[in-house]
VOBA-494967 format. One line per field, with one value per residue (C-alpha): residue in three letters; x negated, y negated, z negated; chain. Coordinates in steps of 0.05 Angstrom, whole numbers, plus 5000, padded with zeros to 4 digits. Layout:
N
guba c(ALA|...)
x c(X|...)
y c(Y|...)
z c(Z|...)
figu c(A|...)
This chain:
383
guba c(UNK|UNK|UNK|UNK|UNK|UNK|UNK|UNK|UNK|UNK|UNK|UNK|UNK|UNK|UNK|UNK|UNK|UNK|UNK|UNK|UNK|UNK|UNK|UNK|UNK|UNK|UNK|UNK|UNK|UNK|UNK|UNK|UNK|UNK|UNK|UNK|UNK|UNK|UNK|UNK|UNK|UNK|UNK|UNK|UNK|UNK|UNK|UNK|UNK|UNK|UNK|UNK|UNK|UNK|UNK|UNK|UNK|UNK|UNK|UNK|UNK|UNK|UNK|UNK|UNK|UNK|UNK|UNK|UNK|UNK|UNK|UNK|UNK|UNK|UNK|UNK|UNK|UNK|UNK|UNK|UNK|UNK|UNK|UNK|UNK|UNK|UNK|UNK|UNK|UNK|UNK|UNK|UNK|UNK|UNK|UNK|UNK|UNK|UNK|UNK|UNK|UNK|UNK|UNK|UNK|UNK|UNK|UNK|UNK|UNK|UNK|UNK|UNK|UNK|UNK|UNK|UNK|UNK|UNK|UNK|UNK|UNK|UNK|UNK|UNK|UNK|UNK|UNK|UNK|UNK|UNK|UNK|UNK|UNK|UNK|UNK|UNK|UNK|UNK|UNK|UNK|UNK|UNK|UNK|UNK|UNK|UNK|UNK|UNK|UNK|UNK|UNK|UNK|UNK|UNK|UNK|UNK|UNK|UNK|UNK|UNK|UNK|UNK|UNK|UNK|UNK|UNK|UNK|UNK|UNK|UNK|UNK|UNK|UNK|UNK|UNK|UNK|UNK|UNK|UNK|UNK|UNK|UNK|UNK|UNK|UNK|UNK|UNK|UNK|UNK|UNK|UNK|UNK|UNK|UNK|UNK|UNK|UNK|UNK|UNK|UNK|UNK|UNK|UNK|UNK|UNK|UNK|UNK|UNK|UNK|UNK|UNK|UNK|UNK|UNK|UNK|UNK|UNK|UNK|UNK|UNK|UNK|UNK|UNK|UNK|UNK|UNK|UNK|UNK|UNK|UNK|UNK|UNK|UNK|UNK|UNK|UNK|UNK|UNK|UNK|UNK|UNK|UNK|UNK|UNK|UNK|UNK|UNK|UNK|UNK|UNK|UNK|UNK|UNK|UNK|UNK|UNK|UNK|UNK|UNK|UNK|UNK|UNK|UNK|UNK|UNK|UNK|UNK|UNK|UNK|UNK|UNK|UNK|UNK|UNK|UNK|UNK|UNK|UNK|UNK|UNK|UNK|UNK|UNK|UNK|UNK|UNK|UNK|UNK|UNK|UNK|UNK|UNK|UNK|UNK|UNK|UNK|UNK|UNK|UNK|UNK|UNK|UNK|UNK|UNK|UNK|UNK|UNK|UNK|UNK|UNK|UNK|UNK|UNK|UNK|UNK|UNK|UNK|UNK|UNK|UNK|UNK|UNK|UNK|UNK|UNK|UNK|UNK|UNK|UNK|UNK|UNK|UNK|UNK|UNK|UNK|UNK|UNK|UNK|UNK|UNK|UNK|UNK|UNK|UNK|UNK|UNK|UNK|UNK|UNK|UNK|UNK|UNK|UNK|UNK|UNK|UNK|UNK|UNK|UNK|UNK|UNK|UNK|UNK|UNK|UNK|UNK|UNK|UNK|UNK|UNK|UNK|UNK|UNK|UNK|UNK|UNK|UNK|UNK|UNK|UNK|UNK|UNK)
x c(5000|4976|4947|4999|4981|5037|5026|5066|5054|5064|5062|5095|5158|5212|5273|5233|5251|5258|5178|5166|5228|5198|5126|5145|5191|5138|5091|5144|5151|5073|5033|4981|5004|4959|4984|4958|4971|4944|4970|4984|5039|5029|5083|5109|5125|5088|5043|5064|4998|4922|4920|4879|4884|4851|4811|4781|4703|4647|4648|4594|4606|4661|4633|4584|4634|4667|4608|4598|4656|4654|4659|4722|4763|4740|4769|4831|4836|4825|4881|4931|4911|4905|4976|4995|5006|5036|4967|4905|4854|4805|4850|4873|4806|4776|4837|4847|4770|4778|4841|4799|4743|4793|4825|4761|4733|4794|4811|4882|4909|4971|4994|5070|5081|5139|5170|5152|5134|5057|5048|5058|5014|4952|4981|4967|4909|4871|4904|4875|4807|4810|4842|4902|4982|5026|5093|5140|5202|5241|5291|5325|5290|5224|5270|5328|5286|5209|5203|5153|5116|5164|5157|5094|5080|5136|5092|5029|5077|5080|5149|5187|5238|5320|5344|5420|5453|5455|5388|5368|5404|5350|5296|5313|5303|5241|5234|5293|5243|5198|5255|5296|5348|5340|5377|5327|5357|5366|5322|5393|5353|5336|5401|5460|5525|5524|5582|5643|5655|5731|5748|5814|5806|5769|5696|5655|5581|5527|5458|5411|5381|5423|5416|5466|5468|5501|5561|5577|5613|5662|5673|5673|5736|5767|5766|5802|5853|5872|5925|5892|5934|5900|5828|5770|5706|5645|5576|5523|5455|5396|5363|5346|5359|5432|5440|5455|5506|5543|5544|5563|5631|5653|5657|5688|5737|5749|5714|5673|5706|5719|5642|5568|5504|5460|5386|5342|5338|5289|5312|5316|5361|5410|5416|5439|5485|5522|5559|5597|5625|5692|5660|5606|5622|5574|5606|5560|5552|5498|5458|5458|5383|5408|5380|5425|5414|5414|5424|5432|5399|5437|5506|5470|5449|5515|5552|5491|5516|5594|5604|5663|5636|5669|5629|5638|5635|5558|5503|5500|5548|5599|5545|5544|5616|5677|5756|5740|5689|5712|5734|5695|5718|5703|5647|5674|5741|5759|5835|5815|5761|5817|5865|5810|5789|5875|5879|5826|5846|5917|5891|5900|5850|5863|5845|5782|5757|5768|5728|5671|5663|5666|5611|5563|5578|5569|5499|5480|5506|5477|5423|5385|5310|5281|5324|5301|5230|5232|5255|5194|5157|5160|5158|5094|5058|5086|5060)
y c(5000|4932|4889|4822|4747|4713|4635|4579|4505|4514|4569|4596|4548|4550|4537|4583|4650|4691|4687|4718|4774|4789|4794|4857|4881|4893|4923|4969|4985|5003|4941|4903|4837|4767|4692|4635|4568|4491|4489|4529|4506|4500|4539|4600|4641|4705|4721|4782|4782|4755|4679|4639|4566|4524|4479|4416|4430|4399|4397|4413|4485|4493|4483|4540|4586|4569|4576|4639|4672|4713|4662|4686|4671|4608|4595|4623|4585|4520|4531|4552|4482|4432|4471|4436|4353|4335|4355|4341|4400|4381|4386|4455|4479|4463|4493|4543|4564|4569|4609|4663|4667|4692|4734|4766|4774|4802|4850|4815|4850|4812|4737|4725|4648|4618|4566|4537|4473|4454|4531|4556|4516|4522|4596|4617|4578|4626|4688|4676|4659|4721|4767|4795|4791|4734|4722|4667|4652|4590|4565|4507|4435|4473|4489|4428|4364|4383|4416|4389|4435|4495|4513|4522|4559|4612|4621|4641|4688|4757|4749|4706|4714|4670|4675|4667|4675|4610|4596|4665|4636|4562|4603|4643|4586|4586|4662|4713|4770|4745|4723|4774|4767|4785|4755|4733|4793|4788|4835|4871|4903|4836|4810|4844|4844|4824|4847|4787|4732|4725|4646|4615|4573|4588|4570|4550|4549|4511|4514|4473|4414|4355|4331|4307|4383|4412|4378|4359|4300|4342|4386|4332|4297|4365|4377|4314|4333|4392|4379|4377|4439|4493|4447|4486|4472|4466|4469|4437|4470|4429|4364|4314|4247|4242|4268|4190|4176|4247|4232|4159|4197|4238|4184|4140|4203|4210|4286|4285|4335|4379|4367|4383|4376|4419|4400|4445|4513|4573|4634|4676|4634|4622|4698|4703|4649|4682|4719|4661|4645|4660|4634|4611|4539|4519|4470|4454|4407|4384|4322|4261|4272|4349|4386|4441|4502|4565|4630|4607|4650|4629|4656|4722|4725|4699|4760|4800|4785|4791|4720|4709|4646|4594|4552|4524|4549|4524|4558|4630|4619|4669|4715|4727|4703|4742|4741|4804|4769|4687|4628|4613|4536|4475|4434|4366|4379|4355|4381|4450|4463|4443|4494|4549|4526|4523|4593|4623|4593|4632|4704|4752|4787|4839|4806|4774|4836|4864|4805|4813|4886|4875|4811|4859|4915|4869|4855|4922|4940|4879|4839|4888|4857|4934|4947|4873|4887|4957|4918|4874|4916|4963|4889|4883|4945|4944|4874)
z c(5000|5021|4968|4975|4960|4950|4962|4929|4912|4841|4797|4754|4757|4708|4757|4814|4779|4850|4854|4790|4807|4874|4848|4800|4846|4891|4839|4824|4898|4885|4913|4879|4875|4859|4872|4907|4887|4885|4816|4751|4715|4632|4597|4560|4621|4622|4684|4721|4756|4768|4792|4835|4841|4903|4863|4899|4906|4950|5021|5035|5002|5042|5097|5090|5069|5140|5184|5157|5175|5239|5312|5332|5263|5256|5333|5310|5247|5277|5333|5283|5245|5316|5329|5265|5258|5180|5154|5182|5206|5155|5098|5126|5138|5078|5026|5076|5077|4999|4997|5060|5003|4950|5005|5015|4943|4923|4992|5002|5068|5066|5046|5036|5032|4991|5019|5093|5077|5054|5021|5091|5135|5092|5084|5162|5179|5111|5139|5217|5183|5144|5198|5157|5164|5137|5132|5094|5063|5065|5007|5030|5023|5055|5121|5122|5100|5092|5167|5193|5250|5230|5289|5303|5230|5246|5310|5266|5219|5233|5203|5175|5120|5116|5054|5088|5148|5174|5156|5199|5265|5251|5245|5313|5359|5337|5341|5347|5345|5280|5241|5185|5137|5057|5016|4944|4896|4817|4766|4739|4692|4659|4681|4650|4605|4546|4492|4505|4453|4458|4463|4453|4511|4585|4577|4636|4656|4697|4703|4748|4765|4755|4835|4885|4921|4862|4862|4787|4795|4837|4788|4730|4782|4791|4700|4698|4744|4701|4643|4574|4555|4601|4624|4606|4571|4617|4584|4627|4621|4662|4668|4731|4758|4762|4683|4661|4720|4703|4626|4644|4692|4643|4586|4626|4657|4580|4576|4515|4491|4546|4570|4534|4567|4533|4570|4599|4563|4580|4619|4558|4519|4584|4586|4513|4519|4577|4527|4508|4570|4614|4680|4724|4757|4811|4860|4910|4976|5029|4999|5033|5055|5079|5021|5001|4962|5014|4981|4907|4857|4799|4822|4828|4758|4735|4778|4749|4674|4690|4703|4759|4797|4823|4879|4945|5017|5030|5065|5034|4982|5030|5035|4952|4937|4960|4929|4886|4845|4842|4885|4945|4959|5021|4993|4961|4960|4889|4899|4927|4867|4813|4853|4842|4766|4753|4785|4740|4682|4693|4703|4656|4608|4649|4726|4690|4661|4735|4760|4711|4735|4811|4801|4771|4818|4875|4859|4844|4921|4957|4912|4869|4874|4879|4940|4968|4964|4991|5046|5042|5024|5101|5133|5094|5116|5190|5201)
figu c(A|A|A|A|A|A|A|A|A|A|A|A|A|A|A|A|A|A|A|A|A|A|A|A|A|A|A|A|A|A|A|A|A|A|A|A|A|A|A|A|A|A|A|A|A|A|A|A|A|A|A|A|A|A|A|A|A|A|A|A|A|A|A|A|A|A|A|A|A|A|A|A|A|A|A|A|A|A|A|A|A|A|A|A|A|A|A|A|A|A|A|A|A|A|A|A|A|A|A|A|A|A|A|A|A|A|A|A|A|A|A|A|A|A|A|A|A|A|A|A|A|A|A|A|A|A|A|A|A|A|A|A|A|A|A|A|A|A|A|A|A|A|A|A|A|A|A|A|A|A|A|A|A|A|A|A|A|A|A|A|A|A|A|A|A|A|A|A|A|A|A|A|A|A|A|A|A|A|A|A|A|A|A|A|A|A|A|A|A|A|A|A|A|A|A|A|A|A|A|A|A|A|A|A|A|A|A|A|A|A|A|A|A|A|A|A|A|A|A|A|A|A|A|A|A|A|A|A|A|A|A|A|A|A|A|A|A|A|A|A|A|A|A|A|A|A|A|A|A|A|A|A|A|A|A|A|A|A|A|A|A|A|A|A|A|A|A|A|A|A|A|A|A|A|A|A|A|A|A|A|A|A|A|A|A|A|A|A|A|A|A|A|A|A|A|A|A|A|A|A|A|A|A|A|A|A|A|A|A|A|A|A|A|A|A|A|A|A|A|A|A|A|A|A|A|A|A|A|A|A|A|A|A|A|A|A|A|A|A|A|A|A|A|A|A|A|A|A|A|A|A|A|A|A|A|A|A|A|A|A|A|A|A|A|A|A|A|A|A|A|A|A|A|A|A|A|A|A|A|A|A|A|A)
């Protein structure tokens, strides 16, 4: 089995929990697995795996490490950077030269870039240099805002990864040969049921970045649609930008006590505090910019713990979301979101149970990270 790099801008990021799934997925699937990265992140997260960071060193160095490779790499390295304009070839030589030397030290035979922005173009000029596959993987901002050359990285990919169906038919212009569907999957072993509190009253969950792609203030509007008697809770779990403005709608939408924002909490504790929930409310829409979330993790971890969803019809969200397990929604419509939050509200304890059971089984059948990066995984060691 091919020993995989996996390259990413940061690592390890709180909010990026796919990497870190995918990683031991694939060491379960029995490769060796080590990351690249310009940066590692200080926190409590526990590294799945050896990390190498491109540190900034002299020139002059890298330079000698280039000229030493063999004539024909360093030809091929330089076409897949001069094929490239965002970033000039001397920044892509010289990271990418330092990334080939890890690559070599360490016998990588594969790298695997996360996202297609700045990850990816340094990602294929160090896998031409050091004669070995790559492939990437984009998310969302990396493929909708931040494209610069796409095209001409999926050229240098061996493959190339959508995480959704309409990010799959993007990528085929580009290439309808190198580009393949898999959608990110959800570690079900760490993700999973927890015994129900019972609550008097329907309690709902978020968690995410407080940005405009996620659609809050929708779902704040569609809350205060709902008549006091049967409106929900809704327990906000995140930080960002837009935190003030949303605190500042539901005061003045008269919420307070229908509406907590709780911060940013770690993975762990979001996982023990699914328990105390009736729902999964994630409502969200295209930014004004085009950013939009693609394939989003989170409702797979929510279905993954029992949590019906309910979210809106953007990107993937049909791929993951279907009658059996929540409310599948158009994107900004404050009316039909306080339809779908009224309907849930209403079901039984018998048609919510039902739903909790089919949102788990769902991602067992289509999102189970082993099965994902089996998939990879033959990608991997046919490229």
């Amino acid at each position: 089995m091919k020993h995989i790099a996996i390259m990413v801008p940061s690592f390890p990021v709180p909010s990026e929990t796919f990497v870190i799934t995918e990683i031991k997925a694939l060491q379960k699937a029995g490769h060796k697995v080590s990351v690249i990265t310009f940066e590692q992140c200080e926190n409590d997260i526990e590294l799945p795996c050896e990390v190498h960071v491109l540190k900034k060193t002299q020139l002059i160095d890298t330079v000698f490490n280039l000229i030493e490779l063999p004539f024909t790499l360093i030809v091929k390295g330089i076409k897949a950077s001069v094929r490239q304009s965002a970033i000039s070839t001397t920044s892509l030589l010289f990271f990418a030269t330092k990334a080939a030397q890890i690559i070599k030290v360490n016998q990588i035979e594969h790298m695997h870039c996360h996202f297609m922005h700045n990850s990816l173009a340094y990602g294929v000029v160090a896998a031409r240099l050091s004669n070995i596959s790559v492939s990437s993987i984009g998310h969302g901002h990396d493929i909708y805002v931040n494209s610069a050359d796409l095209e001409a990285k999926v050229h240098e990919c061996d493959f190339c990864v959508a995480v959704c169906e309409d990010m799959l038919k993007l990528l085929h212009r580009f290439s309808p040969t190198k580009a393949k569907l898999l959608h990110c999957g959800v570690d079900t072993e760490i993700f999973q049921p927890d015994t129900l509190q019972a609550n008097k009253e329907v309690k709902l969950l978020f968690v995410g970045r407080l940005v405009e792609k996620k659609g809050l203030s929708y779902a704040i509007s569609a809350l205060a649609n709902l008549p006091v008697e049967i409106r929900p809770k809704l327990d906000i779990v995140g930080d960002g930008p837009l935190r003030s403005a949303l605190e500042y709608q539901v005061d003045e939408m008269g919420l307070n006590d229908y509406i907590q924002f709780l911060g940013a909490k770690k993975p762990q504790d979001i996982r023990n505090m699914t328990k105390h929930y009736d729902g999964f409310l994630a409502p969200f829409c295209i930014a004004e910019n085009g950013d939009k979330d693609t394939g989003p993790v989170v409702l797979k971890e929510a279905m993954a713990m029992s949590l019906p969803v309910i979210t809106c019809d953007v990107m993937g969200c049909a791929e993951i979301v279907d009658d059996s397990v929540g409310y599948l929604v158009e994107s900004r419509n404050i009316k039909a979101l306080t339809r779908a939050i009224n309907q849930y509200v209403h079901l039984s304890k018998e048609q919510r149970a039902k739903m909790r059971l089919a949102a788990r089984a769902r991602v067992l059948e289509k999102f189970d990270a082993f099965k994902q990066a089996k998939q990879l995984s033959s990608w991997i060691q046919q490229a």
